[in-house]
C-alpha positions in Angstrom: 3.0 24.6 6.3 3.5 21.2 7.7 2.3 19.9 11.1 2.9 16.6 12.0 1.1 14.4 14.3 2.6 11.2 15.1 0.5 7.9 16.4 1.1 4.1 17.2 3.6 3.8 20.1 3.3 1.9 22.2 4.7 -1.5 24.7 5.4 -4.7 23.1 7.7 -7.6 24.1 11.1 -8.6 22.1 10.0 -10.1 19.0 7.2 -8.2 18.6 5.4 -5.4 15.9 4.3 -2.1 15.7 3.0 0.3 13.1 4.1 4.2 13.8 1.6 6.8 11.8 2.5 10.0 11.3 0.0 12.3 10.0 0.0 15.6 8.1 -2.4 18.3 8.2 -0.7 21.0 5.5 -1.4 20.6 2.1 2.0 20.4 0.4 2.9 16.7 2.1 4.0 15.6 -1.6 7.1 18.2 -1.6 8.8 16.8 1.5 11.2 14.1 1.8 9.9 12.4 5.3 12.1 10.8 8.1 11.6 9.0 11.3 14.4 9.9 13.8 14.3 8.4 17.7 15.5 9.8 20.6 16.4 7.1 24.0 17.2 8.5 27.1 20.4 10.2 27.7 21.6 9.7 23.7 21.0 12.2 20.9 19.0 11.5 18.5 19.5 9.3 15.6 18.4 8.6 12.4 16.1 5.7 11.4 15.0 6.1 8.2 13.9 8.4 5.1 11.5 8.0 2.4 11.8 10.7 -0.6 8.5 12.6 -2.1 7.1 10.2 -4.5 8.0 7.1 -2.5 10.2 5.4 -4.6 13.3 6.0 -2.8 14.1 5.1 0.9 17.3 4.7 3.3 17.2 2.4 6.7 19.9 3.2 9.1 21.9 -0.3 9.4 20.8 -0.8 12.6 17.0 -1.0 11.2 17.8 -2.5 8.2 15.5 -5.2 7.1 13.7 -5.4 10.4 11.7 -1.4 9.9 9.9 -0.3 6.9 9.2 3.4 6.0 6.5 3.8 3.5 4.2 6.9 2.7 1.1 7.7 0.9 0.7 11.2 -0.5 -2.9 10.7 -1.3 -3.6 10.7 2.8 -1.1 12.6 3.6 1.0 10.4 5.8 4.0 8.4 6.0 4.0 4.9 7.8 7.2 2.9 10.1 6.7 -0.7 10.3 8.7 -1.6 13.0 9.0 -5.8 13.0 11.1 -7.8 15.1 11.7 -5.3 18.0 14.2 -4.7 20.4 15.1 -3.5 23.8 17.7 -1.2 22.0 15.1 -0.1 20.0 12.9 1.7 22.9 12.9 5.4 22.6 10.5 8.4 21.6 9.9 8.2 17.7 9.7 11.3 15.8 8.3 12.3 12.4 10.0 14.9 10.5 9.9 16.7 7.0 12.2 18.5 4.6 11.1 20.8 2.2 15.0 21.2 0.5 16.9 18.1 0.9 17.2 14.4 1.1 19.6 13.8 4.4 20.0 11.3 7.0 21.0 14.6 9.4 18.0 15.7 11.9 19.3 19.2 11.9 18.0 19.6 7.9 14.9 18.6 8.9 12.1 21.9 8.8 9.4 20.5 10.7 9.0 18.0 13.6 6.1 15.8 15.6 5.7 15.5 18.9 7.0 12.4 19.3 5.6 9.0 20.2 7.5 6.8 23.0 8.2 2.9 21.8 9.0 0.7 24.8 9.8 -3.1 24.1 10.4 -5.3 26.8 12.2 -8.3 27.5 
């Protein structure tokens, strides 16, 4: 079973970094394909990125795309989002997700979900 605790949120200005964590307690992290999805006020929520099980494989939605970084590390059991030159647009509550059958950009495929941790940049 996976339970998912994500970490690193945060405010920062326009231009600015952050590292999002997102932590696994189960013992089967290394079967999952792992995505971070975010969720802004009023709009559903979207797809940001997916890394597969052994972390050679990873998709960046466009608006993401060379500016956020999904990595993982199945030794510790987590999966990382470096998020690098930030924007307004990109404020919303970050979640952490895992799927145990499929490699998908759709949130609903996704088995298991964090909590969710808010990113605010100003500007």
């Amino acid at each position: 079973q996976v339970q998912l605790v994500e970490s690193g949120g945060g405010l920062v200005q326009t231009g600015g970094s952050l590292r999002l964590s997102c932590a696994n307690s189960g013992r089967t992290f290394s079967s999952y394909t792992m995505g971070w999805f975010r969720q802004a006020p009023g709009k559903e929520r979207e797809f940001v990125a997916f890394i597969v099980r052994s972390g050679d494989y990873s998709e960046h939605a466009d608006s993401v795309k060379g500016r956020f970084f999904i990595s993982r590390d199945n030794a510790k059991n987590a999966v990382y989002l470096q998020m690098n030159s930030l924007k307004p647009e990109d404020t919303a509550v970050y979640y952490c997700a895992a799927a145990a059958s499929v490699v998908s950009r759709q949130a609903r495929l996704y088995d298991a979900w964090g909590q969710g941790t808010q990113v605010t940049v100003s500007s």
